[in-house]
N, C-alpha and C positions, 0 to 999 in steps of 0.2 A: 367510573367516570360517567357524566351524564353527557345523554347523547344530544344532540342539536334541536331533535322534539322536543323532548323534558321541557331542554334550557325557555325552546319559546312557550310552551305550555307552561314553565312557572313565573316568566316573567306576565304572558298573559294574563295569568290571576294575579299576580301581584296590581298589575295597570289596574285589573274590573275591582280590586278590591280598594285601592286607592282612589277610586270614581266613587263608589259606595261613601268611603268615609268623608271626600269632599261633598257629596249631594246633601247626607246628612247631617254635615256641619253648616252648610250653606242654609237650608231649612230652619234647623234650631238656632243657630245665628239669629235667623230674621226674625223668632219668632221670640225669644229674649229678649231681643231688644225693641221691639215693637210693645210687648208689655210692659217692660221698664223705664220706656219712655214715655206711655200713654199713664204707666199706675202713678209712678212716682218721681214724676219733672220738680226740680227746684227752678227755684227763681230763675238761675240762669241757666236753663234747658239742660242740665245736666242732672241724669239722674242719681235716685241716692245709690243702686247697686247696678255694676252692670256684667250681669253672667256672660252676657256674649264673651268677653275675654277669659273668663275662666271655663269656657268650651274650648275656646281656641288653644288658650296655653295647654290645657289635658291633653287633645287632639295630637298637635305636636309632640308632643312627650309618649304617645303612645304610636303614632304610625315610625313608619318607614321614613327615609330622610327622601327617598325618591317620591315618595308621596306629599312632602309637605308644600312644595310647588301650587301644587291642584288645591291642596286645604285653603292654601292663602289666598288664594284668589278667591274662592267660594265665599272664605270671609269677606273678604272686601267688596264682591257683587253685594252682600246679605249685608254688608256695613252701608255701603253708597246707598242701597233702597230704603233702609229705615232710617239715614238720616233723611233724605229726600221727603220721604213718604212726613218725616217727623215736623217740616217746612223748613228746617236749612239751607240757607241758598249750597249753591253748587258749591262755591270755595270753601266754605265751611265744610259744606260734605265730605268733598274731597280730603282736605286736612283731617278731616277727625278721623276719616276711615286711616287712612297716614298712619295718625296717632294711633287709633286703635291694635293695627297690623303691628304696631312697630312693638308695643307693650307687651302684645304674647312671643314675641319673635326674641327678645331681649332677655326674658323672663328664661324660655325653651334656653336660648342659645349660652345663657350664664349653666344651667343643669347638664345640657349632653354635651359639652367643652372637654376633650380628652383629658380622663384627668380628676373632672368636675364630680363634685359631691354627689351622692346617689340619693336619688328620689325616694324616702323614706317616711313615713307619719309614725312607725315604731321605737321611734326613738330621736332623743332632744337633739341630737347635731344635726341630723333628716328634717325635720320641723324647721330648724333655723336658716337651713341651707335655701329650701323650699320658700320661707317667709322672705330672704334676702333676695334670692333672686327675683320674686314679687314685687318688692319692692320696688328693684331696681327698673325693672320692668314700666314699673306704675310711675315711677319720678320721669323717664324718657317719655312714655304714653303725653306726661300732665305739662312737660314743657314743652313738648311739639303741637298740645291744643292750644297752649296756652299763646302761643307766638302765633296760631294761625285767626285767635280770636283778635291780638291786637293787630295783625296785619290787616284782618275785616272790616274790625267795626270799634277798633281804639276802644274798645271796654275789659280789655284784660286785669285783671287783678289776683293778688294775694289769695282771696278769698273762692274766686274761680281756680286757679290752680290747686291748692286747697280742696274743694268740693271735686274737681277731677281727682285728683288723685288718691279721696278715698273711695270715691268710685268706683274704676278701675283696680284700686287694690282689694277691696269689698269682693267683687267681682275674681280677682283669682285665685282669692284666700280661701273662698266659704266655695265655689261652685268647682275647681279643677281637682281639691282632696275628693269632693265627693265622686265624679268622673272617674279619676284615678282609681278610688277606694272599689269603685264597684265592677270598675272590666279587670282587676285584683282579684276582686273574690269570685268574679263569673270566670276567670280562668284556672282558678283554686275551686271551684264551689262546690265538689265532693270533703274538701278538706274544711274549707268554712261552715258548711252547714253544720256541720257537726261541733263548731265553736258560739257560732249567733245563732237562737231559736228565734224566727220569722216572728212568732205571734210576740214573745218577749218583746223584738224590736220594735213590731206595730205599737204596742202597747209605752213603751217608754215616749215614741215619737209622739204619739195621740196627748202621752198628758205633759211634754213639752209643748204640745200646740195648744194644748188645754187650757197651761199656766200663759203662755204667750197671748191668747186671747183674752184672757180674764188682764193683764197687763196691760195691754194697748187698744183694748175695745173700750176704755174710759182715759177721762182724764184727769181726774178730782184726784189720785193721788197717784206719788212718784215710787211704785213700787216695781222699779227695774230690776231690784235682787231677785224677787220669784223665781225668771226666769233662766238667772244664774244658779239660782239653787236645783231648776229642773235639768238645768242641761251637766250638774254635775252628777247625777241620780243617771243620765243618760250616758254620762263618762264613767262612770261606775260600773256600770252593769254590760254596755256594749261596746267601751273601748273605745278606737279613734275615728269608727264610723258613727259611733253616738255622738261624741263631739263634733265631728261636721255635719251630720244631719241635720241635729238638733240647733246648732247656730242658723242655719241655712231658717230650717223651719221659725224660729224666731226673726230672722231677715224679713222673710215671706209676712209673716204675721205684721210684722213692724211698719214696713213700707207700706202695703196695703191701707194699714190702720191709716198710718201718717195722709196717704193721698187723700182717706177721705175726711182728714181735722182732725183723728182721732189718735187717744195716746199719750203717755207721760214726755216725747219731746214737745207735745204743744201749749207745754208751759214754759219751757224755752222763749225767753223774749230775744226780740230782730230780728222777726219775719219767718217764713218758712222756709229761705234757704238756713240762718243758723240751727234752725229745728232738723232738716234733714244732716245739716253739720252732724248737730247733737246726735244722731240714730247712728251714724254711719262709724264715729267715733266710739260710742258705744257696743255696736259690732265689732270695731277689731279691738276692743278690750275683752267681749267676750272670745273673740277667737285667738287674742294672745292668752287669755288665761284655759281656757278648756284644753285647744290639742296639746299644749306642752303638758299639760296635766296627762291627758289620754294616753302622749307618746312618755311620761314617766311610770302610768301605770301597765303601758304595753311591755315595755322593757321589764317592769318589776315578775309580770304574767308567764314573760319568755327565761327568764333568770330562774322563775322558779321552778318551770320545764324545764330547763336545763339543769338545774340542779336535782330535779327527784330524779331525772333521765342518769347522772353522774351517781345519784345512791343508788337506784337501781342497778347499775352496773358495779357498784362497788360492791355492793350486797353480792352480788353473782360471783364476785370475783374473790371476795372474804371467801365463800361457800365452799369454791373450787379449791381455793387452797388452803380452805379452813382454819384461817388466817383470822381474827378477829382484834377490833381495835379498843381500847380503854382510857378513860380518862379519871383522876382523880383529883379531885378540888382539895389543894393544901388549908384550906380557910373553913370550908365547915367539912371536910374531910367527907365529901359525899362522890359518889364512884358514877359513871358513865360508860356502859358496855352496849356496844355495837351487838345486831343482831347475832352472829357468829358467836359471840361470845357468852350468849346464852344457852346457845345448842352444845359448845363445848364443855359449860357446866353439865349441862341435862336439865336445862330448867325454859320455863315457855316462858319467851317474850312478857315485857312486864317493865315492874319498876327492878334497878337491880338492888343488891342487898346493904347491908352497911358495909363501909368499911370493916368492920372486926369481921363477920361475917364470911365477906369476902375469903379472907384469911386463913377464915377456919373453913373453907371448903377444901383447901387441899388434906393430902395424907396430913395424919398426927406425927410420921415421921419428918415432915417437910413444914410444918407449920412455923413451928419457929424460927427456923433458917428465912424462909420468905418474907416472915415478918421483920427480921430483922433486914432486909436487904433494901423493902420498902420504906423502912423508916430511916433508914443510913439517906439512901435517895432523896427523899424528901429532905433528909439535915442539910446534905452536902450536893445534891444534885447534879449529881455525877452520872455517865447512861450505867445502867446496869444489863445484866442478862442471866437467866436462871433457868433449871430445870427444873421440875417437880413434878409431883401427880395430884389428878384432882381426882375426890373420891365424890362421882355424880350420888343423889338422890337412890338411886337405884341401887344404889353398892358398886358399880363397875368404875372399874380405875380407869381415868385416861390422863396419858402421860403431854407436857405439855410443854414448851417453851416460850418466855417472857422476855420483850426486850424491851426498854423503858429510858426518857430523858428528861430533865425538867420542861414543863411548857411554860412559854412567855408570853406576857400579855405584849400590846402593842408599846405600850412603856419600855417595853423591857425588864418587868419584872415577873416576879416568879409566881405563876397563879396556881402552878398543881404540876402533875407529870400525868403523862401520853406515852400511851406505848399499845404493843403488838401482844398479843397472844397467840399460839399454834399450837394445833393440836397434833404431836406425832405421834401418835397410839400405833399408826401403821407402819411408821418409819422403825420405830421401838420395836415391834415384832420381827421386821426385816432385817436389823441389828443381830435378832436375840435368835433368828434363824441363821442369819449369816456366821454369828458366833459358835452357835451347834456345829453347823457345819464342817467350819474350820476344828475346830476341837477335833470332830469326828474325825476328818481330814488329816490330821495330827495324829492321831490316835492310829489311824489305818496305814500313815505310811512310818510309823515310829514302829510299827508295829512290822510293818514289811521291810523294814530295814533292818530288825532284829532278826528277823527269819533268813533274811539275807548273809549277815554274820555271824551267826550263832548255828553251833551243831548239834540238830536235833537230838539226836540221843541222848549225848551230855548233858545238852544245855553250857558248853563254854563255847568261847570264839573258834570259829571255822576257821580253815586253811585264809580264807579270802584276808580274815578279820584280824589272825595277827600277823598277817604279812605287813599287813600293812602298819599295825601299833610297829613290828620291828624298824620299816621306815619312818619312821616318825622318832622313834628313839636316838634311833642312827643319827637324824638331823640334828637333834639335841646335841648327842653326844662331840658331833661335826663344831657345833657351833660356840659349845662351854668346856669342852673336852675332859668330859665326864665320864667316869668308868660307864661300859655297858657291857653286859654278857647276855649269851644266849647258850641255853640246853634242850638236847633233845631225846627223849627218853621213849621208850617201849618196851610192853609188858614182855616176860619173859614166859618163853614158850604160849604166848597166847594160841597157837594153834590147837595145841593136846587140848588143851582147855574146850574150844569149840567142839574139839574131834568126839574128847569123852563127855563133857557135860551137856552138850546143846550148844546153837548158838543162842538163844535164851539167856544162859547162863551167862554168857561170855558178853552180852549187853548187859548185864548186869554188873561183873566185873569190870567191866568199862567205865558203867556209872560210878562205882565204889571210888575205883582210882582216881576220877576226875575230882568226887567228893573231897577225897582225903590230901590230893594236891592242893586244892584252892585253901584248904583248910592249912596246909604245910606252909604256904608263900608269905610275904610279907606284903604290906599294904600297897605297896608301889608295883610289885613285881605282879605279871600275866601270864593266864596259862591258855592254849589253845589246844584242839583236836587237830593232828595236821593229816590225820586219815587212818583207816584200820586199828592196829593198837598206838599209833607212834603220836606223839605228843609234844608239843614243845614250850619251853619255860622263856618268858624274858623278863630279864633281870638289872634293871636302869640302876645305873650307880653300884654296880655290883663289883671289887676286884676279885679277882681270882680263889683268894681267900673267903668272900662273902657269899661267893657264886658256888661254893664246893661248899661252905655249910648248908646255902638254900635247897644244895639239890642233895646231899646227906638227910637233911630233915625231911624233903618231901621222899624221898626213896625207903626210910627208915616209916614213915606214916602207912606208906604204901602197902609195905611186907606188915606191920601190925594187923593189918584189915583184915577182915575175912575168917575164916576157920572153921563155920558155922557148917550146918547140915546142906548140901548143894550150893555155898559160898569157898569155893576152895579158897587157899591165900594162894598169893602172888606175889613173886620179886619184878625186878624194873634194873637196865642198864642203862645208865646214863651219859651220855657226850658233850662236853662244854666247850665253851671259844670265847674268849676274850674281844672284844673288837679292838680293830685300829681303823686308824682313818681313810688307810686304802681301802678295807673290804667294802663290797658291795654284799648287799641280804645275802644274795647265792652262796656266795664266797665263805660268808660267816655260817652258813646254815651247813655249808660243802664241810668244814673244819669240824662241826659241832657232830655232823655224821660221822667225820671219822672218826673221831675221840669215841662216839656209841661202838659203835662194831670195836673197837680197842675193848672197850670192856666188856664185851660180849665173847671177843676171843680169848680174852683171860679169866673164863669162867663166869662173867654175869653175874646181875645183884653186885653192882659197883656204878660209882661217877670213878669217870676218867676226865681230866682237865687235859683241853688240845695241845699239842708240841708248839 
């Protein structure tokens, strides 16, 4: 928060600087109007332009509102002495100055109205707002002279009001843009210089003064276009300071010419006020035609900054997400690719290629598919979207996605299709690793899930693995009540086996049996290591009857085996159980034990079926 010095230290400077701009209005005031009165008086004391108001209305529009106080009085001291000085009596004076006050006060007070149009020359509704409120200005100014001349000296007329009012409007049109324009660019003027080159502008203004003086330093012919054609040369090249400067400098030229006889209005017949008529008339033809021009080419200047500023950024933005856009003309079948989409060929900036062309840049495996997706498109014009790969120049594949709709002209008809290109060559990798992965992933835990239920030596199901197929049987058999059996079998005397041959051997015999089980079972039925020699068979859909052949066959396969040199053979006693719906695994497995040990105490090398 500012503390109580600040406040009066900024308000000080605010006062000295508002003293400033009154002095120097008050000055340039008097001295406008002192020349405009002494170069270029019409018949009825009014001159043909009069700048002082277009200081004042700028003035206004550029100070502080706590300033404009001191402006207007400064005006009005600088108004009262050069009517005086100009020999108007006092009433006169008085009123004009009146008038004068009142035309830039009118003018101001239509512009900075909360609300009110912004002071603009870059553009047509800025120019109009600006011209309107001049106007208005100038119509108040020309009928408050105008009543103070009949209240004088009864010589008011049409023709005076008239002669005021382009005066005055002359006056804020051609001198307050220029005002404006330039405490604009001296508060821009790092930005500006670098838009307007100084000797350029010299050089435009010199041959509008050039053409202006070869124009109104004679009289034998009426060639007023010149100077229309120099001040367009002038609107051309410097914009809407060319066009007010350049009016202004034709003003200047014109008036001057005129006070001393000279000039194409002094062929103008009735006198020299319709000659200054004619100049003044003339001027705001050329200032309605130059700034709207100037403020259409300023616009067009800034549109097109904006737009290279919008590809530019588009370009950055294709780049980043290497994104490129496409266009295709259904009529002479000719292509349109955005920067982007050159780099995603592999090709430099250019014209791009034909249609077929196009086509044939992708894979040979993808050509015709694309081709046909494009041509359905363009039949039916329906959006499409595709992958493919494009095989750049170089040989390197880049993978790519296309998304595409008809485009319409403003008719609403069909003039060709627009669409996106993108390049995922990186996305494609991150896919094709992510997919490794996964696999691998797959692989490692399909892999550790086997090592998990599977018993290494064997290679059949662990304890773990057919505990669990037997729960899952059980559930079946729970729910369609379907025979199930379970057997459990061990090799006979496997100890001697270890004791006399190794245990070497006796993993070996291990292996054999497992072999010749798996080999003995039927497609449905499983067999497992349930630890040391003991093994156990499940047998889905199996009665009693089926369950004593499976385990007859595997037990008979068993004792086949073997015989070889350090392959002793081997018998197997068997134990089976039936399920029913009460048992639980334990239960069934409890039964399928006993039934084992049964045939083991009746001599072994037998299935026993449970009680």
């Amino acid at each position: 928060m500012a503390s109580d010095p600040d406040r009066a230290h900024d308000a000080s400077e605010a006062s000295f600087t508002g003293l400033i701009w009154s002095v120097v209005l008050g000055l340039s005031y008097f001295a406008t109007a002192m020349v405009s009165l002494y170069l270029t008086r019409g018949a009825d004391g009014v001159a043909t332009m009069w700048p002082p108001s277009g200081f004042l209305f700028a003035v206004l529009l550029l100070v502080r509102r706590r300033a404009m106080a001191g402006c207007m009085v400064a005006a009005g001291v600088a108004s009262l002495a050069a009517n005086l000085f100009a020999g108007n009596g006092v009433a006169n004076a008085v009123g004009f100055t009146v008038a004068n006050l009142a035309e830039a006060w009118t003018a101001m007070a239509l512009l900075r109205r909360p609300g009110g149009p912004r002071v603009s020359f870059v553009n047509p509704a800025g120019v109009i707002a600006f011209g309107r409120s001049a106007a208005a200005g100038a119509i108040v100014s020309a009928v408050l002279a105008t009543v103070v001349v009949a209240i004088t000296t009864h010589g008011a007329s049409v023709r005076f009001f008239l002669s005021w009012l382009t005066t005055v409007l002359l006056g804020m049109l051609l001198v307050a843009p220029m005002v404006l324009l330039s405490a604009e660019m001296w508060r821009a003027r790092k930005r500006t210089l670098g838009t307007i080159r100084p000797v350029e502008a010299m050089l435009m203004l010199a041959l509008v003064a050039g053409v202006a003086a070869a124009t109104f330093l004679q009289s034998a012919l009426p060639i007023l276009f010149l100077p229309m054609m120099a001040i367009g040369a002038a609107v051309f090249r410097l914009g809407t300071i060319g066009a007010v400067a350049g009016i202004l400098v034709v003003a200047v030229v014109g008036s001057v010419a005129l006070a001393f006889g000279q000039g194409p209005p002094t062929l103008v017949a009735g006198g020299r006020d319709m000659q200054v008529l004619f100049l003044q008339f003339y001027l705001l033809t050329l200032f309605a035609s130059a700034l709207p021009t100037a403020a259409l080419l300023a616009g067009r200047n800034r549109l097109q900054v904006e737009l290279a500023e919008k590809l530019r950024l588009l370009s950055l933005a294709e780049r980043a997400a290497q994104i490129g856009h496409w266009r295709v003309d259904t009529v002479r079948r000719e292509i349109f690719w955005s920067p982007e989409v050159f780099r995603i060929h592999g090709l430099p900036l250019g014209n791009p290629p034909a249609f077929e062309e196009a086509v044939n840049a992708y894979h040979p495996d993808d050509q015709a598919r694309v081709g046909r997706i494009v041509e359905q498109a363009l039949a039916d014009g329906l959006p499409f979207e595709f992958k493919a790969r494009i095989v750049r120049p170089d040989g390197s594949v880049c993978f790519v996605v296309s998304r595409g709709e008809r485009d319409y002209s403003s008719e609403d008809s069909a003039i060709g299709l627009f669409g996106l290109i993108q390049d995922v060559s990186a996305q494609m990798e991150v896919e094709r690793v992510l997919t490794d992965a996964r696999e691998t992933a797959e692989r490692v835990a399909s892999a550790a899930t086997i090592m998990a239920e599977t018993d290494q030596l064997t290679g059949l199901a662990n304890r773990r693995k057919i505990l669990h197929l037997i729960d899952r049987a059980m559930e079946v058999a729970r729910g369609d009540g379907s025979a199930l059996s379970v057997a459990i079998f061990d090799i006979d005397h496997f100890k001697s086996i270890n004791d006399t041959f190794g245990h070497a051997v006796g993993d070996q015999v291990l292996c054999r049996v497992a072999r010749a089980t798996e080999a003995a079972l039927r497609a449905t039925d499983a067999v497992g290591r349930f630890g040391g020699e003991e093994f156990v068979l499940l047998l889905p859909r199996a009665t009693p009857e089926a369950a004593m052949a499976v385990a007859e066959r595997v037990r008979t396969a068993i004792q086949a085996g073997g015989g070889g040199p350090g392959a002793p053979r081997v018998t197997t006693s068997i134990g089976i159980a039936l399920f029913t719906p009460e048992d639980t695994a334990d239960l069934l497995l409890h039964r399928a034990d006993t039934a084992l040990y049964a045939a083991k105490h009746n001599g072994r090398n037998q299935s026993r079926l449970a009680a």
